[in-house]
N, C-alpha and C positions, 0 to 999 in steps of 0.2 A: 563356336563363334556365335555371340551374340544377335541378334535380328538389330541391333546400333551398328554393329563392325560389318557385318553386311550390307546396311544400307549404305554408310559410310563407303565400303569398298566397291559398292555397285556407282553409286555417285561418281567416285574417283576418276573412276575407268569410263565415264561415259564423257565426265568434263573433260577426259584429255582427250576422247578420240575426236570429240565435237570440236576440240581446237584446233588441231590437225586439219580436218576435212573442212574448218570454217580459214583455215589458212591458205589451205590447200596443199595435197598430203605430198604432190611430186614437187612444187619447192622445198618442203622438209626434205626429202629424198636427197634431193638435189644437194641442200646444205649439208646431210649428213657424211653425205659421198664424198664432198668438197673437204670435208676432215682430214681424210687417209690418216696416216701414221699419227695423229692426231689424238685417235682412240685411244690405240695402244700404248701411247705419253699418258692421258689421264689413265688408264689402268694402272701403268706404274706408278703416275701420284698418288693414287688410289692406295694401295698395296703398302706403299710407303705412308702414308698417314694412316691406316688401321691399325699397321702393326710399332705404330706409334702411340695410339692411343692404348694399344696393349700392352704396350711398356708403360705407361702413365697409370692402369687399371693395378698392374703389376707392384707399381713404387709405394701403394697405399699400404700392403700385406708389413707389419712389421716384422722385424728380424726374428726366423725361426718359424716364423709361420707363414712365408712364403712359398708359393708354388713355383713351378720352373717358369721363367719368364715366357719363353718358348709357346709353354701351355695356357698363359695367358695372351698370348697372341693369336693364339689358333681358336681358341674359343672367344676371344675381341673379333674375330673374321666368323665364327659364326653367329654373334650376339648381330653383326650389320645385317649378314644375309638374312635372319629370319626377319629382322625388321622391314627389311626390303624386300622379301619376296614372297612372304605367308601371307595369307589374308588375317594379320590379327594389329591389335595397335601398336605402335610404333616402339610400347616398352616390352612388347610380349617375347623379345631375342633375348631380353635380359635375364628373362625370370628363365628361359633355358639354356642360357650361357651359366643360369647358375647352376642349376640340376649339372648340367656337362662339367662343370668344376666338381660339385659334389658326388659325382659317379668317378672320376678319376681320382678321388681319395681324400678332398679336404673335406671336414665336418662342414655339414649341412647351414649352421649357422653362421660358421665366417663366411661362408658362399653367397650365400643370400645379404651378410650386411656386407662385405666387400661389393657387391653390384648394386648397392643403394648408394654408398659411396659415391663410387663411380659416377653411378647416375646424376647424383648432382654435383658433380663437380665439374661433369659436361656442362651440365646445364649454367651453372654459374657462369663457367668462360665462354659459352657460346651467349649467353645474356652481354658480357662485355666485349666480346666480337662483334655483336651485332652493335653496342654502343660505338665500337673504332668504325665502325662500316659508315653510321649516320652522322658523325663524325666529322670523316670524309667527304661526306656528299655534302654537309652542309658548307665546308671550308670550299667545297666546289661551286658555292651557289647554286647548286643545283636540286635545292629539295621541292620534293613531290608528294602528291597525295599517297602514292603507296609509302616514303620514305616518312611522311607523319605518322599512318597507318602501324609501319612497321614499330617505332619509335612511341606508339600510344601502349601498343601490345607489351613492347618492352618494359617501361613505366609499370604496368600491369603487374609483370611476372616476378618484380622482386619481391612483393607481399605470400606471392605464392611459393616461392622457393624457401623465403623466410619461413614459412607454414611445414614444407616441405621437411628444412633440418628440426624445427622443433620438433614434430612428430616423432625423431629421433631420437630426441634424449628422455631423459627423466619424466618427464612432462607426460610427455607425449607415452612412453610407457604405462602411467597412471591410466589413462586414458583409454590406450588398445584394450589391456585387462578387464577394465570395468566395462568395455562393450563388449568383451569376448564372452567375460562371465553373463551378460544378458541374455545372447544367443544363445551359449551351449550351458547354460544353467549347471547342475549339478555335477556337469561332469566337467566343468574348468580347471578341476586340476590336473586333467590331463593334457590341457595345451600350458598351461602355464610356465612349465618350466622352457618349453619351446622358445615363448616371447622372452625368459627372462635370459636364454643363453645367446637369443637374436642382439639383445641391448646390449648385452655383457660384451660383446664382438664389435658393436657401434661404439663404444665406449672406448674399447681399444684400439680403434682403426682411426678414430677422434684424438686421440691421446699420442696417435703416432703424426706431428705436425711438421718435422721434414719431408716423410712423407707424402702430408698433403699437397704442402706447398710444389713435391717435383709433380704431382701427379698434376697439378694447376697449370704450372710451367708448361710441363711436356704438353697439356691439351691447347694450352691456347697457341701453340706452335702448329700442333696438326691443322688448328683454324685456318692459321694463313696459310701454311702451306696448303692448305682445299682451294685457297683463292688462284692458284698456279692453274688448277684445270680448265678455269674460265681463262685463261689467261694464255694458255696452250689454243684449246679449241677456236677461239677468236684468229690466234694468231693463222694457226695452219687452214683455216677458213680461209682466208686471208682477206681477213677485217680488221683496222687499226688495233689496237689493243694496247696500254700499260696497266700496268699492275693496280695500280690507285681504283681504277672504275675495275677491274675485275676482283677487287677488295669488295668494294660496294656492293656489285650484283652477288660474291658469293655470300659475304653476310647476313644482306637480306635476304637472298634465298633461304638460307641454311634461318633465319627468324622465322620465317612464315612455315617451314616444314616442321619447325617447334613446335610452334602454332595449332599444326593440321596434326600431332600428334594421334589423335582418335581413328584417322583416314590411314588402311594398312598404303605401306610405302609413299606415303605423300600422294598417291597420285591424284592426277589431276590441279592437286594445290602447288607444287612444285613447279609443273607448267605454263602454271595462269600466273604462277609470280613471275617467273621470270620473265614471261612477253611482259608485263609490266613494268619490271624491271628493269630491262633489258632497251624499254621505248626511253627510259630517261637518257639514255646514251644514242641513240639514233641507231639500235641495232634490229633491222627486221625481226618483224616475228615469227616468219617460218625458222630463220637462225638460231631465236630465242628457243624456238621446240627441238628441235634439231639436238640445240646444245641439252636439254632437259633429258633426250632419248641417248646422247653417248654420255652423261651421265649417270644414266641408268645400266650402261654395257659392263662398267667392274662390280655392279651388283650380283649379277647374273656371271659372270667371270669368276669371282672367289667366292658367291654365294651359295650355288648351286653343287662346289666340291665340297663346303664346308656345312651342310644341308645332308652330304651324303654320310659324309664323317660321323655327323650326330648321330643317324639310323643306327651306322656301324657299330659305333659307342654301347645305342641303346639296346641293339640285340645282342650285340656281348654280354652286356650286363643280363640280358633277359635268359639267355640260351645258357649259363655256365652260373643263374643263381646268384650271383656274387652281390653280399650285401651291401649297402648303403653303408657311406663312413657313418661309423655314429659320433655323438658327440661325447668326448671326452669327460668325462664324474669331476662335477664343481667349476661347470664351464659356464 
């Protein structure tokens, strides 16, 4: 872990306890307790939108080189926990949800470009979630400094996403090469085939465009349905609540945790948005933290077995030897 991701993670955790204690930690208490069954509702939303987005990770894999759907949902439930509960950035579940595919027996490269995929395919429909969110709030009259805030960020990240797929293709190919060969000089012929069977996977996971399009579908679904959590916790709180403003507060949230990507589990950033967020609707902000910490309950819920899972995995593979898939001649 880098001396960034540490500072980063040290920050986190000091901004959220400082909010608490400057809120004051027994009406968090209070609000969290006021949830009851409440929790347990967002777990299951929870639970049901993971292994939704692991069915949408799954939809990209074209025919024949599919893994078991199953197995991309159990590893979509460890790609969330490490993001949310390891001190590393917020992409760092990724790059071991892909190792956990490539140890259960897919080649190394469709593992690694199927979670790049992924990756921005989230990122695309949560960019356009977060557009339905501000959206919303504007047809409410109701815009705010956090929701221009949100909505500058947003503006922002289509250059970067557009940056993001180019790197992908061809282009972008050209380009890793020629910095890879700067770095490791003489010896670049030894990664090279690596980056060319990495494209060669991008290429085809690119080419498979039903696939894209359910894997879109399916994410920007798990979107809304994440807006139910805010939507439950309100309700069993028992603070007014329709769906419209619990659209808005989770969009924006779920923008800003985009955002704070570099900060391991959002924290602190998660927090501070939503008591922000959360004031355009006239909802305290011990409530606002409150909902931020049962939030936090189905990370630690299906993180911590899917966390144990991995270890599992990785001394199996360790303790009985068992090679790495390799990659298949003329891949």
């Amino acid at each position: 872990m880098s001396w960034v991701i540490k500072t980063a993670w040290i920050a986190g955790v000091a901004a959220a306890v400082a909010l608490v204690f400057s809120t004051g930690a027994e009406p968090v208490v209070r609000a969290f307790e006021a949830a009851g069954w409440g929790v347990a509702v967002v777990c299951l939303l929870r639970g049901i939108a993971v292994s939704g987005a692991g069915l949408g990770w799954s939809a990209l894999f074209p025919p024949g080189l599919q893994p078991g759907v199953l197995t991309c949902v159990a590893i979509r439930f460890l790609r969330e926990g490490a993001n949310a509960l390891l001190p590393m950035t917020q992409v760092g579940g990724d790059v071991i949800g892909a190792r956990a595919l490539t140890l259960l027996g897919a080649p190394a490269s469709l593992s690694a470009a199927s979670v790049i995929v992924d990756v921005l395919v989230q990122a695309i429909t949560q960019s356009l979630f977060a557009m339905v969110g501000l959206a919303t709030l504007a047809a409410m009259g109701n815009v705010s400094g956090v929701g221009r805030t949100v909505a500058i960020a947003t503006v922002l990240a289509v250059p970067a996403l557009a940056g993001f797929y180019l790197v992908q293709r061809r282009v972008g190919q050209r380009v890793v090469k020629w910095l890879w060969a700067r770095v490791v000089g003489d010896r670049e012929w030894l990664s090279f085939g690596a980056i060319d069977a990495l494209y060669s996977r991008l290429d085809l996971l690119y080419a498979n465009l039903a696939g894209l399009l359910a894997a879109a579908s399916i994410n920007m679904a798990v979107w809304f349905l994440g807006a139910l959590e805010v939507w439950a916790i309100l309700f069993f709180i028992g603070l007014p609540a329709n769906y419209p403003e619990a659209l808005v507060i989770e969009s924006l949230t779920q923008a800003i945790r985009g955002a704070a990507f570099v900060i391991p589990g959002a924290l602190g950033a998660q927090e501070g948005g939503l008591v922000a967020i959360c004031a355009i609707f006239g909802v305290p902000a011990d409530v606002a933290i409150a909902m931020s910490l049962i939030k936090r309950v189905p990370d630690i819920v299906f993180g911590v077995p899917s966390l144990l899972g991995w270890q599992l995995l990785e001394g199996r593979i360790f303790f009985t030897d068992r090679p790495v898939a390799e990659e298949p001649r003329g891949s």
